[in-house]
CHARMM internal coordinates of N, CA and C (Angstrom, degrees):
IC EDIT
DIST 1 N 1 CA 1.4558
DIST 1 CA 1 C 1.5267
ANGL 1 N 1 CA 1 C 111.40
DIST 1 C 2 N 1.0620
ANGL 1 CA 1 C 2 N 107.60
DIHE 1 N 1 CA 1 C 2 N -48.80
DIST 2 N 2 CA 1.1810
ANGL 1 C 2 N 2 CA 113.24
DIHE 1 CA 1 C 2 N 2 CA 169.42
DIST 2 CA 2 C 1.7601
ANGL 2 N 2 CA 2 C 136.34
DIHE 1 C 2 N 2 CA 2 C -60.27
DIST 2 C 3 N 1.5577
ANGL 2 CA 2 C 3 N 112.30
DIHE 2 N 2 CA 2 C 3 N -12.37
DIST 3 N 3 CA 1.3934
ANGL 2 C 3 N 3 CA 115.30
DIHE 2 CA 2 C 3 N 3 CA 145.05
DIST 3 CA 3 C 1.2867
ANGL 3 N 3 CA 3 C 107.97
DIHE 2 C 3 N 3 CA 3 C -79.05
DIST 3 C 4 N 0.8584
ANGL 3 CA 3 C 4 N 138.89
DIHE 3 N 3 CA 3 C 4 N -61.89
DIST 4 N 4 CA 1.5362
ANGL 3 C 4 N 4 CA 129.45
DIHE 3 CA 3 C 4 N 4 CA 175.17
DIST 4 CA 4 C 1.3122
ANGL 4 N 4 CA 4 C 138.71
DIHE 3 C 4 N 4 CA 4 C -15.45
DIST 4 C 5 N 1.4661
ANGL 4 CA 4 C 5 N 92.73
DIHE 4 N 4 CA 4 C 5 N -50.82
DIST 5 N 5 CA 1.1799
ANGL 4 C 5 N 5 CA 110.21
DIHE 4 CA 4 C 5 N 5 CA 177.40
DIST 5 CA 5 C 1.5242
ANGL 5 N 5 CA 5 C 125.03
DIHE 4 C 5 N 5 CA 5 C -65.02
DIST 5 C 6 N 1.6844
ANGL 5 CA 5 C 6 N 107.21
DIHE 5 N 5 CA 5 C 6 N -40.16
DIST 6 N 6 CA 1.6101
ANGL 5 C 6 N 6 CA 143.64
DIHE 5 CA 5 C 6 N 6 CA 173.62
DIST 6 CA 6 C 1.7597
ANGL 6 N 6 CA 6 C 92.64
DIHE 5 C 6 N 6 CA 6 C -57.84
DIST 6 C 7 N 0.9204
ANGL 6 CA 6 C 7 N 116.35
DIHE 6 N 6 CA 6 C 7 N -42.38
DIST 7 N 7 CA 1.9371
ANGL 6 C 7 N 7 CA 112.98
DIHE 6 CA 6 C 7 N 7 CA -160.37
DIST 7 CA 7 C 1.4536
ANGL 7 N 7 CA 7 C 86.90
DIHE 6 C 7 N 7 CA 7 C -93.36
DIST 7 C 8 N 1.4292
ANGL 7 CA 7 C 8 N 146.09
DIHE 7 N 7 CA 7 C 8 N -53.90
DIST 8 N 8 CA 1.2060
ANGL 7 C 8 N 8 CA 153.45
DIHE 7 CA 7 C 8 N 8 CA -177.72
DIST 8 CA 8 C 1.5325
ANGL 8 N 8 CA 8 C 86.11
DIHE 7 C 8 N 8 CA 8 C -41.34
DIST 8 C 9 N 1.3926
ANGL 8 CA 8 C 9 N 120.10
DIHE 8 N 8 CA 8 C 9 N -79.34
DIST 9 N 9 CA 1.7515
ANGL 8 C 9 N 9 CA 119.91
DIHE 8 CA 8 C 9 N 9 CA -173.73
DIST 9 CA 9 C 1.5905
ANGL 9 N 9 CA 9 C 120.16
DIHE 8 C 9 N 9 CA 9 C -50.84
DIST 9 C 10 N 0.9034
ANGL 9 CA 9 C 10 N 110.00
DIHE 9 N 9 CA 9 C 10 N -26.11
DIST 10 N 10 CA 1.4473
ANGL 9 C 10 N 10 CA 117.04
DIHE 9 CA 9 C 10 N 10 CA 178.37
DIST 10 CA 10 C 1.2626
ANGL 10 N 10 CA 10 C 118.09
DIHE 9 C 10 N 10 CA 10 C -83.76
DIST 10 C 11 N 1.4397
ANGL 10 CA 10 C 11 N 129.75
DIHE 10 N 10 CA 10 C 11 N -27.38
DIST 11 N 11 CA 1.2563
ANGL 10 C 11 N 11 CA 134.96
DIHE 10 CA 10 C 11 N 11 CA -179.19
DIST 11 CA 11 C 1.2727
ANGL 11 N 11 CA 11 C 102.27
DIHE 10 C 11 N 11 CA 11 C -90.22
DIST 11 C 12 N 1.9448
ANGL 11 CA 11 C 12 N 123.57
DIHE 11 N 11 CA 11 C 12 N -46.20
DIST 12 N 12 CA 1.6653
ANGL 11 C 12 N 12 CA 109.43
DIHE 11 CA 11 C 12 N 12 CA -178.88
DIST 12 CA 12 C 1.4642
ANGL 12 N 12 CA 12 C 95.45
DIHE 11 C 12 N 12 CA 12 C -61.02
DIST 12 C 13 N 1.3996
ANGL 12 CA 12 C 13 N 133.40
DIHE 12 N 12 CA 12 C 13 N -42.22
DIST 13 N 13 CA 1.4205
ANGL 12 C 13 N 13 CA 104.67
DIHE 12 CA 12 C 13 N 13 CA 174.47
DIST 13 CA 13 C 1.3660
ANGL 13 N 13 CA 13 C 137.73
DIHE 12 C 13 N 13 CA 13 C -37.25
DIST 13 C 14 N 1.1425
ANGL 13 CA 13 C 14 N 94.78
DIHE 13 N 13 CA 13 C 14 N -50.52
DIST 14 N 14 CA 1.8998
ANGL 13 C 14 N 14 CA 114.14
DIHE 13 CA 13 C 14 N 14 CA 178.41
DIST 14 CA 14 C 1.2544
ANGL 14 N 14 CA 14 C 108.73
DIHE 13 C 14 N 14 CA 14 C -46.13
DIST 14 C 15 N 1.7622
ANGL 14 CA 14 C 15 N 120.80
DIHE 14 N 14 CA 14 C 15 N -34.49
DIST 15 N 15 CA 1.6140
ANGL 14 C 15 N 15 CA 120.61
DIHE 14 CA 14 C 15 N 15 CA -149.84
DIST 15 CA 15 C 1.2618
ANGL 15 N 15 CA 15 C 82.69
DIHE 14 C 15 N 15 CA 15 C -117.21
DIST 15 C 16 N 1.3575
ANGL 15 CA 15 C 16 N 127.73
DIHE 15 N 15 CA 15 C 16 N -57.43
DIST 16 N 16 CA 1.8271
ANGL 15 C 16 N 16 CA 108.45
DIHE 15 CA 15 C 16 N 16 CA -153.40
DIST 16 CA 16 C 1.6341
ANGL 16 N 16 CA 16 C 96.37
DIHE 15 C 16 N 16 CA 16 C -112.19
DIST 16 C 17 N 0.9063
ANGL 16 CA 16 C 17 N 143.98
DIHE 16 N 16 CA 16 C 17 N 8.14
DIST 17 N 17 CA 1.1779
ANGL 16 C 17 N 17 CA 154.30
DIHE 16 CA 16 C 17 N 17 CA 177.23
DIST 17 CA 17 C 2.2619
ANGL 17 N 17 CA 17 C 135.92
DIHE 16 C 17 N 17 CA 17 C 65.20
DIST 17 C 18 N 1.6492
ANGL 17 CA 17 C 18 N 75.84
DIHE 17 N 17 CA 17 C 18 N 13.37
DIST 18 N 18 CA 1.5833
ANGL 17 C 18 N 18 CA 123.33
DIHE 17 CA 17 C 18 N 18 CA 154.90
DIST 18 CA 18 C 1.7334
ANGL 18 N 18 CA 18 C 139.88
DIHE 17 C 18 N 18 CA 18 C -78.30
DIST 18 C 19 N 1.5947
ANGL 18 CA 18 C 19 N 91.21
DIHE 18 N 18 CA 18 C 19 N 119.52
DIST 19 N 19 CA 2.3599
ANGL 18 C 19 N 19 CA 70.76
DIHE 18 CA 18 C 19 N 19 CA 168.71
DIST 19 CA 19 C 1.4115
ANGL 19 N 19 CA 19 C 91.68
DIHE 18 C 19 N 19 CA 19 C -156.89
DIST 19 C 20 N 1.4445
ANGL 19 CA 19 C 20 N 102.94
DIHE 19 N 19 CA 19 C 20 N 115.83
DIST 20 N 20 CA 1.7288
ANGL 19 C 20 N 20 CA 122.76
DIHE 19 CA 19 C 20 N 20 CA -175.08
DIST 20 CA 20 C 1.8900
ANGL 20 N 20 CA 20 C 81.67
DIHE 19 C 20 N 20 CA 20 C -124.07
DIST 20 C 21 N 1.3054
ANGL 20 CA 20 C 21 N 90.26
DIHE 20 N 20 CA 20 C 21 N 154.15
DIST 21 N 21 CA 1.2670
ANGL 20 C 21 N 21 CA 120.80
DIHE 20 CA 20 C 21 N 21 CA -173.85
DIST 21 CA 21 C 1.5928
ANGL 21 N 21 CA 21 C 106.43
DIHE 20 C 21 N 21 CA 21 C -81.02
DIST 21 C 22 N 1.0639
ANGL 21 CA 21 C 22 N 125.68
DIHE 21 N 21 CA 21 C 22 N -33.05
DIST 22 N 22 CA 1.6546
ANGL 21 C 22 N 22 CA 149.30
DIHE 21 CA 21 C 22 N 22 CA -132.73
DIST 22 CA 22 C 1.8335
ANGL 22 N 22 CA 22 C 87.56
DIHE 21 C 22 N 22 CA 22 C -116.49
DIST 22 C 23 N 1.0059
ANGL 22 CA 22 C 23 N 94.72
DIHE 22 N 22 CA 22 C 23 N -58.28
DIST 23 N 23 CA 1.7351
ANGL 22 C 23 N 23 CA 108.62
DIHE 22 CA 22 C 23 N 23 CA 173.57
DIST 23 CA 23 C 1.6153
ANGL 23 N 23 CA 23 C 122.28
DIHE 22 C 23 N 23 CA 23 C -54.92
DIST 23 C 24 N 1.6468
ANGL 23 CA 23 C 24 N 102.35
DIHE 23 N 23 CA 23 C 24 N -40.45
DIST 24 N 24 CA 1.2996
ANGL 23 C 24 N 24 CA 110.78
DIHE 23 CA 23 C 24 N 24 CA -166.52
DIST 24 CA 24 C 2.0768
ANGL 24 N 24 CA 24 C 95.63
DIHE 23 C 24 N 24 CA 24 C -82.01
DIST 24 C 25 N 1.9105
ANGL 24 CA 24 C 25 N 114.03
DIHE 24 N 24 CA 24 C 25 N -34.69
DIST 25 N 25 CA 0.9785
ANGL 24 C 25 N 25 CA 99.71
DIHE 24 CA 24 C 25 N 25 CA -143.91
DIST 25 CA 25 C 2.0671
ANGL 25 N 25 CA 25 C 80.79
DIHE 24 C 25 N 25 CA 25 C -78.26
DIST 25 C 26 N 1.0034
ANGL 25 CA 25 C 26 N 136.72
DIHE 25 N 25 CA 25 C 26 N -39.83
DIST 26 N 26 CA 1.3355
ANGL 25 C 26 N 26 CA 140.20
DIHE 25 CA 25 C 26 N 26 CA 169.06
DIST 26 CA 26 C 1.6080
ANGL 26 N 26 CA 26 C 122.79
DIHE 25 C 26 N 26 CA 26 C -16.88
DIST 26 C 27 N 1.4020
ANGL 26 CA 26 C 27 N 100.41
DIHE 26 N 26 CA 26 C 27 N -56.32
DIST 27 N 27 CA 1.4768
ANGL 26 C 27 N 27 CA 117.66
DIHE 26 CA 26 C 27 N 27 CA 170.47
DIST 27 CA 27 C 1.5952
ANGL 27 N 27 CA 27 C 109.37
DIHE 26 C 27 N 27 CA 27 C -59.18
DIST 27 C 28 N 1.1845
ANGL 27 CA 27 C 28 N 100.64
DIHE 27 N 27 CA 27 C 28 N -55.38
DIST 28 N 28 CA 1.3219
ANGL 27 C 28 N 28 CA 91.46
DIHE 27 CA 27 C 28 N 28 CA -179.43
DIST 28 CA 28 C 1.6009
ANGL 28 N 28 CA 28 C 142.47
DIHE 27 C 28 N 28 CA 28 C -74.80
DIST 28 C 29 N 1.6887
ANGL 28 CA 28 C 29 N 99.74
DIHE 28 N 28 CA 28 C 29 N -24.43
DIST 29 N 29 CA 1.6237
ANGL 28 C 29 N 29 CA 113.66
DIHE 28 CA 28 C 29 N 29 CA 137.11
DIST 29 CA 29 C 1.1833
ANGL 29 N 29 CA 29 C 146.17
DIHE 28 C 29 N 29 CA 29 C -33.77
DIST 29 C 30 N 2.1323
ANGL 29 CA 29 C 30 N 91.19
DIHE 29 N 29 CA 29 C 30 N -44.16
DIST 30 N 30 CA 1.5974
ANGL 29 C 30 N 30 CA 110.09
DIHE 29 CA 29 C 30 N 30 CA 159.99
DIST 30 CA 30 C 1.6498
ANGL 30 N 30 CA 30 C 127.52
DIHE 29 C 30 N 30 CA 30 C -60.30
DIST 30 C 31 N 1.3455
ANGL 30 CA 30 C 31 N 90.10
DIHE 30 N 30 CA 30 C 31 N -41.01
DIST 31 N 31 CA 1.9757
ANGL 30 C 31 N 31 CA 98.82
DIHE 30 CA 30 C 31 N 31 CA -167.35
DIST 31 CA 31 C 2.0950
ANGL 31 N 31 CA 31 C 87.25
DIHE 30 C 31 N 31 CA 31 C -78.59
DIST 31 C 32 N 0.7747
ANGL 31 CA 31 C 32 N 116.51
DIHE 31 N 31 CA 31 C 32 N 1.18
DIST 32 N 32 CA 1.3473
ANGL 31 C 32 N 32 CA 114.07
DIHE 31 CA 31 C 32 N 32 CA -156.65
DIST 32 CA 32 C 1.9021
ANGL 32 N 32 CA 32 C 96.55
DIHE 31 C 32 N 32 CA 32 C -99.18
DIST 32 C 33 N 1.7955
ANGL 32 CA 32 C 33 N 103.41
DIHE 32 N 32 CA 32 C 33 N -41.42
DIST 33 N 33 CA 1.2101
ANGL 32 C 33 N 33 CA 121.34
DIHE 32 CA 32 C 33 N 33 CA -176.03
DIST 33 CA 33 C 1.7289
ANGL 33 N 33 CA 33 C 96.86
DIHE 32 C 33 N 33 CA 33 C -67.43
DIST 33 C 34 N 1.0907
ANGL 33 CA 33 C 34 N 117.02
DIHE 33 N 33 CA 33 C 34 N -63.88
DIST 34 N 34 CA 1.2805
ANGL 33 C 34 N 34 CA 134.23
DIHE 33 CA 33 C 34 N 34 CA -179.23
DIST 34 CA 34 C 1.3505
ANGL 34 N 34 CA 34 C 121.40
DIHE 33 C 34 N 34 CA 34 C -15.34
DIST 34 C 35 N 1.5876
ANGL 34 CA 34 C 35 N 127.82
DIHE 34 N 34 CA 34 C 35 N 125.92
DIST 35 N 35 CA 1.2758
ANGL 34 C 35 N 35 CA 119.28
DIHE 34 CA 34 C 35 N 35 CA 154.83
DIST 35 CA 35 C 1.4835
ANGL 35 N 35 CA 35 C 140.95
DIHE 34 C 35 N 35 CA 35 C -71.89
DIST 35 C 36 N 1.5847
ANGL 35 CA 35 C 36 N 103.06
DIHE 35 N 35 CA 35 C 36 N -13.36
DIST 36 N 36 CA 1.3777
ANGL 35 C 36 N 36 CA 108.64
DIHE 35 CA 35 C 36 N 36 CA -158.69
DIST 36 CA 36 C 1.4891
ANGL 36 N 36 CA 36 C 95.23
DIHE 35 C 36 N 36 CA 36 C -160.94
DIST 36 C 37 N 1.6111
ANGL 36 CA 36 C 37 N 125.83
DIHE 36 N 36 CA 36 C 37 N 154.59
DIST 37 N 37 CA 1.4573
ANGL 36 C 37 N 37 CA 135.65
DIHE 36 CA 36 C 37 N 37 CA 171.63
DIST 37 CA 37 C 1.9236
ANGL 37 N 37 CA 37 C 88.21
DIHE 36 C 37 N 37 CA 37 C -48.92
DIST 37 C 38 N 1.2067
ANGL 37 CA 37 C 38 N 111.02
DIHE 37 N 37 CA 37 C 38 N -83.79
DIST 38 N 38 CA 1.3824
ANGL 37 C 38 N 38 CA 116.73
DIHE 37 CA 37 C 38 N 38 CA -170.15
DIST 38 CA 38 C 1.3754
ANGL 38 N 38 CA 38 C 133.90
DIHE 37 C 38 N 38 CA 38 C -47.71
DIST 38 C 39 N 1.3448
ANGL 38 CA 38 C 39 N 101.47
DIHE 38 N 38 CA 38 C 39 N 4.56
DIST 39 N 39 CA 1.7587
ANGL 38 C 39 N 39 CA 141.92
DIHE 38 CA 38 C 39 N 39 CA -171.35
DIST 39 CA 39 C 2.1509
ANGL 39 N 39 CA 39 C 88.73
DIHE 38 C 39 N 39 CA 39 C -85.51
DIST 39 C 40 N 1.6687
ANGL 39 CA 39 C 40 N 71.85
DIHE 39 N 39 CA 39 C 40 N -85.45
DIST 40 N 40 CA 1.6788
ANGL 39 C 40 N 40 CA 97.74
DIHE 39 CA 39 C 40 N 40 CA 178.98
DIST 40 CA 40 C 1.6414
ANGL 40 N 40 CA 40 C 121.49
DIHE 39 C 40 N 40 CA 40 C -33.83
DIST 40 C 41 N 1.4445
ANGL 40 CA 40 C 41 N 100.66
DIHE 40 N 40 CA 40 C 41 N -33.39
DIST 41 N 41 CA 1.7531
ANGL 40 C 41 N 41 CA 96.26
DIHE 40 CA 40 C 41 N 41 CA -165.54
DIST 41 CA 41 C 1.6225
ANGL 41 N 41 CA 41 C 82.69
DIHE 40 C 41 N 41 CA 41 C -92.85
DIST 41 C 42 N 1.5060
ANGL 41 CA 41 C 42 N 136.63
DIHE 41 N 41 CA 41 C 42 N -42.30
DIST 42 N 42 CA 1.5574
ANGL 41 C 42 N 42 CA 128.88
DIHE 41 CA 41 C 42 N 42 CA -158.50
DIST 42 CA 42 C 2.1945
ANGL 42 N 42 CA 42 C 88.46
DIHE 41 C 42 N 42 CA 42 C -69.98
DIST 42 C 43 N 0.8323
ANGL 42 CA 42 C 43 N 118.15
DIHE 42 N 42 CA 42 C 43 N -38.82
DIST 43 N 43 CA 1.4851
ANGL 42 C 43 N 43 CA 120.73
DIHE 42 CA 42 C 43 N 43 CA 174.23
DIST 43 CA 43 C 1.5141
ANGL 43 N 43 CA 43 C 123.68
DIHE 42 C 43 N 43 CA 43 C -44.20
DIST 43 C 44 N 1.7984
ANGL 43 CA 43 C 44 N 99.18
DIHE 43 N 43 CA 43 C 44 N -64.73
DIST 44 N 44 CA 1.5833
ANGL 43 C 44 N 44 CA 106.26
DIHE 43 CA 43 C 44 N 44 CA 140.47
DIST 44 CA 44 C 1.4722
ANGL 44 N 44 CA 44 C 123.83
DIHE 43 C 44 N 44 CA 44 C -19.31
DIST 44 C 45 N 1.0006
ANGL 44 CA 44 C 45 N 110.35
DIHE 44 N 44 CA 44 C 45 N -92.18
DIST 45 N 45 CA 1.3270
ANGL 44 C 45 N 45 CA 145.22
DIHE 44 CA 44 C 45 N 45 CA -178.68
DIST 45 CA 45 C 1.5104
ANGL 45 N 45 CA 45 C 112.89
DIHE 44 C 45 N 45 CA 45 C -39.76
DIST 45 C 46 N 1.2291
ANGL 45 CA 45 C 46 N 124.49
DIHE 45 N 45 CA 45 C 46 N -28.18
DIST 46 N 46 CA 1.3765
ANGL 45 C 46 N 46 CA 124.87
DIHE 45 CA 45 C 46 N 46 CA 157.13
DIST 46 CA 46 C 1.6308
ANGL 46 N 46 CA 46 C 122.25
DIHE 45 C 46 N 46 CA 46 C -81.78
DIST 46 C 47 N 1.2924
ANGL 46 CA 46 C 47 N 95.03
DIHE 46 N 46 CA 46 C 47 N -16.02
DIST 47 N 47 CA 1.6712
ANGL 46 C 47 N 47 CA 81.71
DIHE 46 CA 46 C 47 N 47 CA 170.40
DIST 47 CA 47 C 1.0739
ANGL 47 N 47 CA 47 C 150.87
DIHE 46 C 47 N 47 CA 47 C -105.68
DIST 47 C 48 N 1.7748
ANGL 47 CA 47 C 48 N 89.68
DIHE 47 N 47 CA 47 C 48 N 18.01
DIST 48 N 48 CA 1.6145
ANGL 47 C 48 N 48 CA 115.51
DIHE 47 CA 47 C 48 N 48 CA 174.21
DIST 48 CA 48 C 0.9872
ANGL 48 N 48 CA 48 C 144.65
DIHE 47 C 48 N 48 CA 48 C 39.62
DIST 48 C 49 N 1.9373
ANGL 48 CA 48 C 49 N 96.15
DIHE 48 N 48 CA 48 C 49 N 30.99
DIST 49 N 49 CA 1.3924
ANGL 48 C 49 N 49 CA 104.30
DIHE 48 CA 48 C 49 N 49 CA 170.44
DIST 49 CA 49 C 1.6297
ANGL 49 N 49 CA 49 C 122.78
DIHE 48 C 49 N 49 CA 49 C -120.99
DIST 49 C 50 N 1.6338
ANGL 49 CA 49 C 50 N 109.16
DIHE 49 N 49 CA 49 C 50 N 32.75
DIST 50 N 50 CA 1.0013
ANGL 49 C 50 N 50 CA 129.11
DIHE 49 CA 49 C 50 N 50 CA 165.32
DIST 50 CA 50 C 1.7456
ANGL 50 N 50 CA 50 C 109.65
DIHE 49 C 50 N 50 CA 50 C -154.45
DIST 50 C 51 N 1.8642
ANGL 50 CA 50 C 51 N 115.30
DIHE 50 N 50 CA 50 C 51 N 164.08
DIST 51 N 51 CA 1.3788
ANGL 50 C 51 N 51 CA 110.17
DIHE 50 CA 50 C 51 N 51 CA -171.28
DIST 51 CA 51 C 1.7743
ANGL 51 N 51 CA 51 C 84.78
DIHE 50 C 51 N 51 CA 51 C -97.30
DIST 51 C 52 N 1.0469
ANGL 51 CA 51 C 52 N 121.48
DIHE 51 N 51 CA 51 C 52 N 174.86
DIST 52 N 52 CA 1.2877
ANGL 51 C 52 N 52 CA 129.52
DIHE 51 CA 51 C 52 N 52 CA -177.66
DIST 52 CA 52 C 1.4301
ANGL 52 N 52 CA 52 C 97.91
DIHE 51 C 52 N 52 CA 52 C -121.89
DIST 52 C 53 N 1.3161
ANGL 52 CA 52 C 53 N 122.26
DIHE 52 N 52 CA 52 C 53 N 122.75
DIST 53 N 53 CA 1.1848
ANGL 52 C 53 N 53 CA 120.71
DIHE 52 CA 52 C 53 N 53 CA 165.92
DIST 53 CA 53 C 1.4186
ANGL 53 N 53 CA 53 C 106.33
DIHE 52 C 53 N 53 CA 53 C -161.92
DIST 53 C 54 N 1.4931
ANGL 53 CA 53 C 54 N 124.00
DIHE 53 N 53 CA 53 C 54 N 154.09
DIST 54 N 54 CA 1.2860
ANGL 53 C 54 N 54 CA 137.17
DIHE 53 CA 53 C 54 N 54 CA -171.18
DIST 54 CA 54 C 1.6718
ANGL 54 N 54 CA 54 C 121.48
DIHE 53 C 54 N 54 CA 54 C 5.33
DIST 54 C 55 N 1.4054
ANGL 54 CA 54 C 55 N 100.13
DIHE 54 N 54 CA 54 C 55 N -66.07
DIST 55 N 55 CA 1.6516
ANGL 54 C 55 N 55 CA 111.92
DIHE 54 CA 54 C 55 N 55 CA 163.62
DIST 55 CA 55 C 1.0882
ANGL 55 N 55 CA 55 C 130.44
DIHE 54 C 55 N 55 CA 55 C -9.51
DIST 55 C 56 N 1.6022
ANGL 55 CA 55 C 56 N 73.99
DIHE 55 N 55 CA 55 C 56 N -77.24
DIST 56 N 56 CA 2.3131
ANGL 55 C 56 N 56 CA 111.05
DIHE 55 CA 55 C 56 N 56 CA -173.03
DIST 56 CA 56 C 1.5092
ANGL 56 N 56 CA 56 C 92.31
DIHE 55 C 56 N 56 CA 56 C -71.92
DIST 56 C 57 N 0.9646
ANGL 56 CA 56 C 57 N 138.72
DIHE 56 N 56 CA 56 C 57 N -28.40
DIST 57 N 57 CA 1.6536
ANGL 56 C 57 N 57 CA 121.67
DIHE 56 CA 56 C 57 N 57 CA -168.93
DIST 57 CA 57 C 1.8912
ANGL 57 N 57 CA 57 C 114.55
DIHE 56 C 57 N 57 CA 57 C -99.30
DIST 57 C 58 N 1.1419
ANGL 57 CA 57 C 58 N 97.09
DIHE 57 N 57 CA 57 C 58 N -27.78
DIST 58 N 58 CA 2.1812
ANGL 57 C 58 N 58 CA 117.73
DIHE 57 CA 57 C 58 N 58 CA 142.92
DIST 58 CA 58 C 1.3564
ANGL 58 N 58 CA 58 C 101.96
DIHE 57 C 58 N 58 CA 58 C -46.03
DIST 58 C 59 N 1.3271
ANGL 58 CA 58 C 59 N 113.88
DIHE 58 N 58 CA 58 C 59 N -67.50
DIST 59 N 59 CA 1.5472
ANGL 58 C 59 N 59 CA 110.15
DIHE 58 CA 58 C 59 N 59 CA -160.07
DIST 59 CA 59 C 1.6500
ANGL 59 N 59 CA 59 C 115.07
DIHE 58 C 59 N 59 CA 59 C -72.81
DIST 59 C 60 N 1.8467
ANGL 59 CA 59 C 60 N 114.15
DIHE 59 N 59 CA 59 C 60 N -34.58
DIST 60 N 60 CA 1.4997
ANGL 59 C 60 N 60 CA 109.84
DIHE 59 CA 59 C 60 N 60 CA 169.25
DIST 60 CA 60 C 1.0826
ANGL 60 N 60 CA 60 C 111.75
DIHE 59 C 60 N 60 CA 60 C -56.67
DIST 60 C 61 N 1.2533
ANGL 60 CA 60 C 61 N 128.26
DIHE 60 N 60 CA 60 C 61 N -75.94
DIST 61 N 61 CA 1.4581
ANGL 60 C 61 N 61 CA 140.73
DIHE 60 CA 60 C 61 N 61 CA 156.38
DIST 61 CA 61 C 1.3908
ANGL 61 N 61 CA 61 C 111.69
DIHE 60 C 61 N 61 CA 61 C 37.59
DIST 61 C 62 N 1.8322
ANGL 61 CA 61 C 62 N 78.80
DIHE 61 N 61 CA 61 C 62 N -92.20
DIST 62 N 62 CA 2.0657
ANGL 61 C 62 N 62 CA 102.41
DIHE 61 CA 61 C 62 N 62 CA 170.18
DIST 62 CA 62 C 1.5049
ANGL 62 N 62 CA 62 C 119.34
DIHE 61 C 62 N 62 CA 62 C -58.38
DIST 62 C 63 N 1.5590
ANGL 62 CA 62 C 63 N 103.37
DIHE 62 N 62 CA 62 C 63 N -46.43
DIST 63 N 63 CA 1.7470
ANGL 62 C 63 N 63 CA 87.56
DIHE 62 CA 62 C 63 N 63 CA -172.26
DIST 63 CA 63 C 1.7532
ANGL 63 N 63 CA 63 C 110.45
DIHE 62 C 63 N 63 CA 63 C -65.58
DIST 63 C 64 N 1.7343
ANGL 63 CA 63 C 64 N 98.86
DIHE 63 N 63 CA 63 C 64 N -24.13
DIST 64 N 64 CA 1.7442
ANGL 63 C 64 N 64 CA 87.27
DIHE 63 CA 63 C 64 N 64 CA -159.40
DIST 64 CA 64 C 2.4945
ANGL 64 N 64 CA 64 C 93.31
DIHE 63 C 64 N 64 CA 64 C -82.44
DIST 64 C 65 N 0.6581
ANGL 64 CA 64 C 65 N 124.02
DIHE 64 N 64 CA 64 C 65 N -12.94
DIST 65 N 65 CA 1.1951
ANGL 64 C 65 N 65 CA 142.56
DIHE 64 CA 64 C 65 N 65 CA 124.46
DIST 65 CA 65 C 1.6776
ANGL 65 N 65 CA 65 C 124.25
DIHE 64 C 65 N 65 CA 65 C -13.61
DIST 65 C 66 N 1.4710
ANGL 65 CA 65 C 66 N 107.74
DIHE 65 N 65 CA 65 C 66 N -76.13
DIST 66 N 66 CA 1.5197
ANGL 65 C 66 N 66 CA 98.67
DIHE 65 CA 65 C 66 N 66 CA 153.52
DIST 66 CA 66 C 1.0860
ANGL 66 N 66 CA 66 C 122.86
DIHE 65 C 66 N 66 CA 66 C -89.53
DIST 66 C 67 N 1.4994
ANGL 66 CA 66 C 67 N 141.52
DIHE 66 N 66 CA 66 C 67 N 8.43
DIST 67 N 67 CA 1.1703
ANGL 66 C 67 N 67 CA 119.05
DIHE 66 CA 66 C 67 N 67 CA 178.36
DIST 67 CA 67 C 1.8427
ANGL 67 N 67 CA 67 C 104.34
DIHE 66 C 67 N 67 CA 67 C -84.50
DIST 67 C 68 N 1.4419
ANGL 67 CA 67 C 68 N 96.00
DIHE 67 N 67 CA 67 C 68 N -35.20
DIST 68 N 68 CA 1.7031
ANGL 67 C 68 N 68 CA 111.71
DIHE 67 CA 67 C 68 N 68 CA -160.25
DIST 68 CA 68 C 1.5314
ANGL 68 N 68 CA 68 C 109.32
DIHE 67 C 68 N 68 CA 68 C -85.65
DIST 68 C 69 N 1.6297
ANGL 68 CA 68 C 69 N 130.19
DIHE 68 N 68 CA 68 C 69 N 7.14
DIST 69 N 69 CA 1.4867
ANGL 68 C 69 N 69 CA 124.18
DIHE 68 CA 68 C 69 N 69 CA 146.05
DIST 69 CA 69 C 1.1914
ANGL 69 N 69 CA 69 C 116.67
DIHE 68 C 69 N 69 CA 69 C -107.67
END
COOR INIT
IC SEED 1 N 1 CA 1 C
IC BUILD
């Protein structure tokens, strides 16, 4: 969990130019809640505290990806 968490922080860095711990473990709760990549980003995407664009939907993708094998 704890790499996860490290690549989760490192990548919202990459995209929004942020890496909170609290943030990263949320997301990953989310992709975790999630049924589907396209699940995960509309989940995102409702909570309007990021824009979704190319990046962010690369990065669900992958994490919901590792969360779900």
């Amino acid at each position: 969990m704890a790499d996860l968490e490290q690549w989760v922080k490192d990548r919202l860095h990459d995209i929004l130019g942020l890496s909170d711990r609290h943030v990263a473990q949320f997301i990953i709760g989310t992709a975790r809640k999630s049924s589907s990549q396209q699940d995960f980003v509309s989940r995102l995407k409702q909570t309007g505290t990021i824009d979704i664009d190319q990046n962010v939907v690369a990065f669900a993708e992958e994490l919901y990806e590792k969360v779900s094998t």
